[in-house]
C-alpha positions as CSV (number, residue, x, y, z in Angstrom):
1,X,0.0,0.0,0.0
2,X,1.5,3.6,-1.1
3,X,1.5,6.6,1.0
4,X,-0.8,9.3,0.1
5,X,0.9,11.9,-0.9
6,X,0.8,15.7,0.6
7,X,-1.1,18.5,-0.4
8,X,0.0,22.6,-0.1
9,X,-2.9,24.7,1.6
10,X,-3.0,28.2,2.5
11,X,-4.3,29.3,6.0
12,X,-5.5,32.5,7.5
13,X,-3.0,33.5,10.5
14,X,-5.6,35.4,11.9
15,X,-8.7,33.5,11.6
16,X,-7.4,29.7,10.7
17,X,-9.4,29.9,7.3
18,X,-7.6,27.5,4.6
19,X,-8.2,27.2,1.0
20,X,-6.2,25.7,-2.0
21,X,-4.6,28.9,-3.8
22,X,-3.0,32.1,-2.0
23,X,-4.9,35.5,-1.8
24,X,-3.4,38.5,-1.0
25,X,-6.7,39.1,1.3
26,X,-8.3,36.5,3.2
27,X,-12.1,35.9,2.0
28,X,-13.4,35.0,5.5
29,X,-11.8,38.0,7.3
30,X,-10.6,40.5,5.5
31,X,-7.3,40.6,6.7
32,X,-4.3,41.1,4.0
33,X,-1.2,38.8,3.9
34,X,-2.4,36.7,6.2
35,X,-2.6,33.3,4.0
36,X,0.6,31.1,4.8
37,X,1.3,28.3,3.1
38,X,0.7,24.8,4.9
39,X,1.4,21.1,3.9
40,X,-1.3,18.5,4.6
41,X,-0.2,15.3,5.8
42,X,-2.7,12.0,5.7
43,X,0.3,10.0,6.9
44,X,0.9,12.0,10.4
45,X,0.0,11.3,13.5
46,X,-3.2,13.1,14.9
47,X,-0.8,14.4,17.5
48,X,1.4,16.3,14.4
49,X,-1.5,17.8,12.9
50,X,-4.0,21.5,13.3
51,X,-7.2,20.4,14.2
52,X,-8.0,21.3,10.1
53,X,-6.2,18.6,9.4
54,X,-2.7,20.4,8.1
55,X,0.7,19.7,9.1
56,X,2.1,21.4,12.4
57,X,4.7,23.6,10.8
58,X,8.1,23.5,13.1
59,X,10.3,26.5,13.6
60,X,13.6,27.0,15.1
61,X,13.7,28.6,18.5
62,X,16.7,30.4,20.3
63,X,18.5,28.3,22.6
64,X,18.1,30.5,25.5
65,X,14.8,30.4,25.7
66,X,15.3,25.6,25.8
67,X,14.8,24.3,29.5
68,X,17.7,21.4,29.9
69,X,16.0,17.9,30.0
70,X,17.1,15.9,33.1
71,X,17.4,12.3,32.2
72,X,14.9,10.5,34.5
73,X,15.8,6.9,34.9
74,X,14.3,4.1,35.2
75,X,15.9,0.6,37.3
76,X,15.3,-2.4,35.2
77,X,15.5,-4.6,38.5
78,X,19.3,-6.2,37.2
79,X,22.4,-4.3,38.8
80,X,24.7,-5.1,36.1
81,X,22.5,-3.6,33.1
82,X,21.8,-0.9,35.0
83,X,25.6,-0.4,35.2
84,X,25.8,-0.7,31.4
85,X,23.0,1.8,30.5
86,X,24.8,4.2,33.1
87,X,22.7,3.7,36.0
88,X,19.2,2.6,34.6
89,X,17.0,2.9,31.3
90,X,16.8,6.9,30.3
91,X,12.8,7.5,29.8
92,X,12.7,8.2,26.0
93,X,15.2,6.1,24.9
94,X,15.6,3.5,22.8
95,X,18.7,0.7,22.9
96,X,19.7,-1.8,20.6
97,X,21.1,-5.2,22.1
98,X,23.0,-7.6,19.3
99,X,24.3,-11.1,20.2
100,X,24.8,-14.7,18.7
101,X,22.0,-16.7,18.9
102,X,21.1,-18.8,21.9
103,X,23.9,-16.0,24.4
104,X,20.6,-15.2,26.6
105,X,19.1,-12.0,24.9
106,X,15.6,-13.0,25.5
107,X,16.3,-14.2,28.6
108,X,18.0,-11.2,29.5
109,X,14.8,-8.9,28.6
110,X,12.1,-10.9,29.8
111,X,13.9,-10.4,33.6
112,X,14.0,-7.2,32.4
113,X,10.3,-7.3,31.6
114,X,9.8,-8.4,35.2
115,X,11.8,-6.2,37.2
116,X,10.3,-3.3,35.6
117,X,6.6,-4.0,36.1
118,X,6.4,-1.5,39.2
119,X,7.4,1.3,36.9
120,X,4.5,0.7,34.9
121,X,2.3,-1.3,31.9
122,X,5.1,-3.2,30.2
123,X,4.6,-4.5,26.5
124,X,6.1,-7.5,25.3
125,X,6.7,-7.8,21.6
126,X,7.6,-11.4,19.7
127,X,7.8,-11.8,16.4
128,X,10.4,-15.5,17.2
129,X,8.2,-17.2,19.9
130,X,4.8,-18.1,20.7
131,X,3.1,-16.2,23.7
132,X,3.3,-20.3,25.3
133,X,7.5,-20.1,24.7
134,X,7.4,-16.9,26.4
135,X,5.5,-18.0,29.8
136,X,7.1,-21.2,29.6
137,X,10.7,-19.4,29.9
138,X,9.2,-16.9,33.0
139,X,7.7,-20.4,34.5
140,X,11.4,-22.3,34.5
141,X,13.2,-19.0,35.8
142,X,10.7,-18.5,38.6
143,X,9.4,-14.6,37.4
144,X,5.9,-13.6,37.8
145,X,5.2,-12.0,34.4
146,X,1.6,-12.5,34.7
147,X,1.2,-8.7,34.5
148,X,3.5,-8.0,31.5
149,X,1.3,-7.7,28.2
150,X,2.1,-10.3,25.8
151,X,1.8,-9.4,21.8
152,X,2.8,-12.2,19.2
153,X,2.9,-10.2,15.5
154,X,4.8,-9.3,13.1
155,X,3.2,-6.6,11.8
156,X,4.1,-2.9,12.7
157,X,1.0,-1.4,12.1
158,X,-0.7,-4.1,15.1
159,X,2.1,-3.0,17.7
160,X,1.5,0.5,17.3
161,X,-2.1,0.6,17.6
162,X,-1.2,-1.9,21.0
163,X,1.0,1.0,22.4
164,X,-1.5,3.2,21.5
165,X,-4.2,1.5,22.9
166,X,-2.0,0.4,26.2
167,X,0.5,3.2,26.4
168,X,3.3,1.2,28.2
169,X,6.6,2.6,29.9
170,X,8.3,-0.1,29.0
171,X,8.3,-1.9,25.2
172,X,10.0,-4.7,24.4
173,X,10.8,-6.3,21.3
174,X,12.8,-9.3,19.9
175,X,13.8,-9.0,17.1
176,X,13.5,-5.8,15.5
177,X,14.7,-8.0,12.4
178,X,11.4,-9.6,12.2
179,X,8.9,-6.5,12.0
180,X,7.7,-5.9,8.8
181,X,4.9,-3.1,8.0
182,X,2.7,-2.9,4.4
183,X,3.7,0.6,3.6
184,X,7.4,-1.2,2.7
185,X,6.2,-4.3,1.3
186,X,5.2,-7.5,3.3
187,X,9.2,-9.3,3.8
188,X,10.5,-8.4,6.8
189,X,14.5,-7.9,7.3
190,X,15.1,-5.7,4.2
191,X,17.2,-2.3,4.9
192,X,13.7,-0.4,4.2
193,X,12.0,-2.1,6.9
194,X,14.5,-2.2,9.2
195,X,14.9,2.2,8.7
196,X,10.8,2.4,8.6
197,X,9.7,0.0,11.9
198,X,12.6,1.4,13.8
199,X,11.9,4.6,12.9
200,X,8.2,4.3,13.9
201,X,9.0,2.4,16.7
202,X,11.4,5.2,18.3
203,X,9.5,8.2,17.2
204,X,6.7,6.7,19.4
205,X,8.7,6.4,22.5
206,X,10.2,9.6,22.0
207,X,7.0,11.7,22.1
208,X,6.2,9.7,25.6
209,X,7.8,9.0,29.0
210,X,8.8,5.3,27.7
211,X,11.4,3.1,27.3
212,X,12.4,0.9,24.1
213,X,14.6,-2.3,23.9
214,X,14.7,-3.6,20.8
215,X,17.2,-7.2,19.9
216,X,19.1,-7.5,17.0
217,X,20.3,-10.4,14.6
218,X,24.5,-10.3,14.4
219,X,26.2,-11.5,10.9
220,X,28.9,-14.4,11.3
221,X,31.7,-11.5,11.9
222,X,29.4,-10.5,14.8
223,X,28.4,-7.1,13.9
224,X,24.6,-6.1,13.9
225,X,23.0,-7.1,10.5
226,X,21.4,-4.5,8.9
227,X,22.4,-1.1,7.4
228,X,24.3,0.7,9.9
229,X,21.6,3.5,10.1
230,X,19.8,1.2,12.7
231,X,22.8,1.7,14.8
232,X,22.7,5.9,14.6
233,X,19.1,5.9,15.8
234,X,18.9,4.3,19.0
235,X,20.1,6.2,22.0
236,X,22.4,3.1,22.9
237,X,23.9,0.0,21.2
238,X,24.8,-2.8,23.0
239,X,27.0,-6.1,22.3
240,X,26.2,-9.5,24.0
241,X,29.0,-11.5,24.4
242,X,30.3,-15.3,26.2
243,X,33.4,-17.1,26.4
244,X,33.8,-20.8,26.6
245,X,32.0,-21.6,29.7
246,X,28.4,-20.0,31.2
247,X,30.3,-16.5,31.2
248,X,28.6,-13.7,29.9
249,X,29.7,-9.6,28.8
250,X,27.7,-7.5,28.4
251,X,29.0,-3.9,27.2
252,X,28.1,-0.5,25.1
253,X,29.2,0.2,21.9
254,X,27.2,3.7,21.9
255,X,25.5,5.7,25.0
256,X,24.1,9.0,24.8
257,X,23.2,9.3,28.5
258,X,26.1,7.3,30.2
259,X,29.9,5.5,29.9
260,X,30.9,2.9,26.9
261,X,33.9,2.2,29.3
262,X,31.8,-0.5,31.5
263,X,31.4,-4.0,31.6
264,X,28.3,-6.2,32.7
265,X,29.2,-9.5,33.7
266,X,26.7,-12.5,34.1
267,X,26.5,-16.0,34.6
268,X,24.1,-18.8,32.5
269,X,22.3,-21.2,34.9
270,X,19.2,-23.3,35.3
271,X,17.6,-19.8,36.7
272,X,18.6,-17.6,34.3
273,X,21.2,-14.7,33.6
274,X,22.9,-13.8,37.2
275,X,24.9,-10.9,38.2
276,X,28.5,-11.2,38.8
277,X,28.9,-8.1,41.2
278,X,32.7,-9.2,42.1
279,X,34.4,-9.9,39.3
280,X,38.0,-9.5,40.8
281,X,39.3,-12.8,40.9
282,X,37.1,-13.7,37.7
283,X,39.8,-14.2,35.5
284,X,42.6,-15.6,37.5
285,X,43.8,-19.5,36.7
286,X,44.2,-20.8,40.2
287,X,47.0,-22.9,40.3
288,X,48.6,-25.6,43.1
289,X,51.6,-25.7,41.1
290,X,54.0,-23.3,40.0
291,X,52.9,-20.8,37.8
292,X,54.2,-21.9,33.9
293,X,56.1,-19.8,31.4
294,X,54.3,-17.4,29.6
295,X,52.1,-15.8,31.9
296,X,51.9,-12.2,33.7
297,X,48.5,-10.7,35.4
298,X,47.8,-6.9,35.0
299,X,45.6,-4.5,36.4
300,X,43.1,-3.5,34.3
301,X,40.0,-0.7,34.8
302,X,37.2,-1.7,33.2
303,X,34.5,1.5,33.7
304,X,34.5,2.3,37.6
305,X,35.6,-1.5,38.2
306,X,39.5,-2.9,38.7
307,X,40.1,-7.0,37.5
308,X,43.1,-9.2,37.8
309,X,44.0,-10.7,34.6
310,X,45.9,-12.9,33.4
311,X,47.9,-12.6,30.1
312,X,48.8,-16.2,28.6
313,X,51.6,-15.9,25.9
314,X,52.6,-18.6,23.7
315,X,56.0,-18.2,21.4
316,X,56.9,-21.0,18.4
317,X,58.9,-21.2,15.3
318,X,57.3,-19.6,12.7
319,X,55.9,-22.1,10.2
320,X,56.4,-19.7,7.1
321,X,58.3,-17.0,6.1
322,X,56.6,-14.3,7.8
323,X,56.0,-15.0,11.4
324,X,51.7,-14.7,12.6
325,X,50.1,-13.0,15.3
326,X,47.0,-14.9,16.8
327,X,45.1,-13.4,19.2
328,X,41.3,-12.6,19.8
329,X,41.1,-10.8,22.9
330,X,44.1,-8.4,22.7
331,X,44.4,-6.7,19.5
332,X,47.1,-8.5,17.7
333,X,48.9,-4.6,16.9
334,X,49.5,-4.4,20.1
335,X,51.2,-7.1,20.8
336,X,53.2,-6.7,17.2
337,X,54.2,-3.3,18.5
338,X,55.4,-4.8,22.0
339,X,57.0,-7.3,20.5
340,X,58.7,-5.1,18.2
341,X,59.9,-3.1,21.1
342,X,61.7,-6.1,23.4
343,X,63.3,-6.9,20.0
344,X,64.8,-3.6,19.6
345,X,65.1,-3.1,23.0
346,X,66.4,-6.3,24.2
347,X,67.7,-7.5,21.5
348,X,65.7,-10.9,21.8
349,X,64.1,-12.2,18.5
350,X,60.3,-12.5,18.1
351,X,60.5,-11.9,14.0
352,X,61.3,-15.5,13.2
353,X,58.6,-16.3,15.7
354,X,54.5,-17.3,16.1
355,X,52.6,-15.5,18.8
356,X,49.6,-16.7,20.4
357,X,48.4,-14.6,23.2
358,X,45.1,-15.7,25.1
359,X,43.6,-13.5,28.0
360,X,42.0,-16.5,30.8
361,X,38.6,-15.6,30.9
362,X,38.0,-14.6,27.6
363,X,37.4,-11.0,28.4
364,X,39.2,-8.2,25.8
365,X,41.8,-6.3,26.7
366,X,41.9,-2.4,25.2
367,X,43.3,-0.3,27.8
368,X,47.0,0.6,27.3
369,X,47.7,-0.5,30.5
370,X,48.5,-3.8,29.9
371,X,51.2,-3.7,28.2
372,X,54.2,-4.1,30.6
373,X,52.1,-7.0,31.5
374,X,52.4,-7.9,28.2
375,X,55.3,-7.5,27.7
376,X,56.6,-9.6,30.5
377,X,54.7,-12.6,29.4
378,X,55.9,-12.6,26.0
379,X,59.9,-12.3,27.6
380,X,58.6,-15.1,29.4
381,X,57.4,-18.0,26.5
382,X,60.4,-16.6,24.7
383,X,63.1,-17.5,27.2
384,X,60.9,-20.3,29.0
385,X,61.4,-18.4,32.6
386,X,58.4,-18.0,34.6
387,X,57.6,-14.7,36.5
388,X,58.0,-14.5,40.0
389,X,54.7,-16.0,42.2
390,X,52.2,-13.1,43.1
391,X,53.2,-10.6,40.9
392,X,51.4,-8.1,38.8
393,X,52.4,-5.7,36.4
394,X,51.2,-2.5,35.8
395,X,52.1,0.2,32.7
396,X,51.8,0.9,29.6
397,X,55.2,0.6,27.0
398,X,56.5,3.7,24.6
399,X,57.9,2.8,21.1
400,X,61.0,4.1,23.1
401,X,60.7,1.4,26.1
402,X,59.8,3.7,28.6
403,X,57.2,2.2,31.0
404,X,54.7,5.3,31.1
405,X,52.3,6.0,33.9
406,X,48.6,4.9,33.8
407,X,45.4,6.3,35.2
408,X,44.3,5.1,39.1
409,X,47.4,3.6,40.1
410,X,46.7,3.2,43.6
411,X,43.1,1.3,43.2
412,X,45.0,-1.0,40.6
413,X,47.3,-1.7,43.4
414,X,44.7,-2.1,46.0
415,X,42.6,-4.5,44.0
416,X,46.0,-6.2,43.3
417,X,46.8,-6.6,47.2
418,X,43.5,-7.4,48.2
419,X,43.6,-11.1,46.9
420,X,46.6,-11.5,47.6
421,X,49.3,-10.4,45.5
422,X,52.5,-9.2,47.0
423,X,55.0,-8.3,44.0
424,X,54.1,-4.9,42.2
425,X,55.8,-3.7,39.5
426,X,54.5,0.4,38.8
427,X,55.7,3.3,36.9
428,X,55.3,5.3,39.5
429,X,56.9,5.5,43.2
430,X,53.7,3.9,45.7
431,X,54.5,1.9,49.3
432,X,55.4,-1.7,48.9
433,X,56.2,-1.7,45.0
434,X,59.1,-1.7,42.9
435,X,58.8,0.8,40.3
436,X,60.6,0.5,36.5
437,X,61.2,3.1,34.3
438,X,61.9,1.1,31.2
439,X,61.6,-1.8,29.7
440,X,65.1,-3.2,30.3
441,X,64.7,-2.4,34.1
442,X,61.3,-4.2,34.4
443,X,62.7,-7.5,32.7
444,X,65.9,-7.0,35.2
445,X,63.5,-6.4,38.2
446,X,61.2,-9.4,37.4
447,X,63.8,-12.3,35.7
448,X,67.2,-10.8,37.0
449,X,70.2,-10.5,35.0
């Protein structure tokens, strides 16, 4: 089904009276140079239009004379999303949350859909499961969702006259990929419909105190599928993401009302998505041996959070000419560059060799602050010489081999010391650490001569 198209009219400033071609005088009135031109809209919203039926015609106004909009929040009842989203769901907002299939997105938002029911009506959009699949899921993880509004469609045109009908805080839906509406042709998934529904869908929430969450499908290379316009107008994008085991990241991509720095971290059991709320010893190996070749642990920030990690660094004979870099969760530049820098450096060889650095965990490492860390664990599978028991290394490494100075030293040392590690190796002078200037000092201080 086309749109209708506009029409121009001309309306009486003074006395509202329209008619299809200008005058220089008004008929009804009298009045002169009063007619001003006016577009009618069939396809607006009754809210958009004059009570004649013509557009409302938006002008600019001075900025002095704008009232600055306080972002009023909203809890969604799970700590560690509310972390993500910067402390709670923004009321006219709408976020985007992408993941693999089967990583816990719809079990993720109906918990959300249950902790949020004393904020308001909260709508339920599936266009994947049946209304049964839905209660069946809220039965096995023990949530009472018997007041959340359930809507099984497909069609956009059905959910908006529900929101209009119910006008919920709170609207869910999973998967915006599978909303289709007539006006762009009946196959849901295209570029046009994904633009259109979303569009509709967030202009809706936008005009109301009301919240959006909408899942999205992710291609193979784990990107959201879709044109990239999806992603620019949502308020926040957010990546789902698990390791090996029942571990699960959650973390922004885009926030306009909070960080992109923090990192929600969950566990996958028999009652559902739980919140890790002390990740600090998260991603340390514990051993009852000594600890092996290859491996340093760092101090890393990770929003308004400090972890322990632990660096794993693998060194081999390259099997070609040119020597490979394999690593997922550091980005395999960096550890190029900081192996190019202990080979200058030092003058130990890591061109004829094969790296493979892994992170234990499977979180990813961005900050800068891990390289001396790094560093240290690559000397390490090079020479086969472990690092000394409880130590941690903190810094980040200059083409030059300085060790520079990171942000929040002391809470990386006090997260470092409060499970128990005793060795510290800083940039900067602090009580009870030994602190390296270069690179060549921090291999001396850690392996000796």
């Amino acid at each position: 089904m086309a749109k209708k198209k506009s029409s121009i009219v001309y309306k009486c400033s003074n006395c509202s009276y329209t008619q299809p071609a200008w005058l220089g005088r008004c008929p009804a009135c009298g009045e002169w140079n009063t007619l001003e031109e006016c577009i009618t809209d069939p396809n607006a919203s009754a809210a958009k239009l004059n009570a004649d039926g013509t557009a409302v015609k938006v002008k600019p106004v001075p900025m002095a004379r704008i009232s600055a909009q306080e972002n009023e929040r909203i809890l969604t009842g799970n700590s560690e999303f509310d972390r993500v989203l910067g402390g709670g769901a923004t009321k006219r907002s709408a976020v985007l949350i992408g993941g693999e299939p089967g990583i816990g997105k719809s079990t993720l938002l109906i918990q959300t859909a249950a902790g949020m029911l004393g904020n308001g009506r909260v709508l339920y959009v599936s266009g994947e499961e049946s209304a049964g699949q839905i209660k069946g899921r809220a039965n096995r993880l023990g949530l009472n969702v018997d007041a959340v509004e359930i809507l099984c469609t497909l069609r956009l045109e059905d959910i908006l006259d529900a929101l209009d009908s119910l006008k919920p805080t709170v609207v869910i839906v999973d998967s915006i990929q599978t909303v289709y509406s007539a006006e762009c042709g009946i196959v849901p998934g295209t570029v046009n419909q994904l633009k259109y529904c979303a569009n509709e869908l967030i202009g809706w929430v936008k005009e109301r105190d009301s919240v959006l969450f909408m899942t999205a499908h992710v291609t193979k290379d784990g990107i959201i599928a879709g044109p990239k316009s999806l992603e620019h107008m949502v308020d926040t994008v957010l990546s789902f993401e698990r390791t090996k085991d029942e571990v699960r990241f959650l973390r922004a991509q885009k926030n306009r009302f909070g960080s992109v720095d923090e990192l929600g971290i969950f566990e996958m059991d028999t009652t559902g998505l739980k919140c890790i709320t002390d990740p600090s010893a998260l991603f340390i190996t514990r051993r009852k041996g000594e600890t092996p070749a290859g491996v340093a642990c760092a101090s890393v920030f990770e929003g308004s959070r400090v972890f322990i990690v632990e660096i794993q660094a693998l060194t081999v004979p390259a099997k070609a000419a040119v020597n490979r870099v394999y690593s997922d969760k550091i980005d395999a530049a960096r550890v190029s560059r900081v192996a190019a820098v202990l080979e200058k450096r030092l003058g130990i060889k890591f061109s004829d060799q094969d790296l493979y650095i892994n992170v234990a965990g499977g979180v990813r490492l961005t900050e800068s602050a891990i390289d001396a860390a790094l560093a240290a664990a690559l000397y390490s599978a090079r020479t086969d010489l472990p690092l000394p028991e409880k130590s941690v290394i903190i810094g980040e490494l200059s083409l030059a081999g300085e060790v520079r100075p990171v942000t929040k030293q002391k809470q990386r040392i006090k997260a470092a010391r409060d499970l128990g590690f005793e060795k510290l190796t800083v940039p900067e002078k602090d009580q009870g650490t030994t602190v390296t200037e270069n690179v060549r000092d921090l291999i001396k201080v850690l392996f000796g001569k």
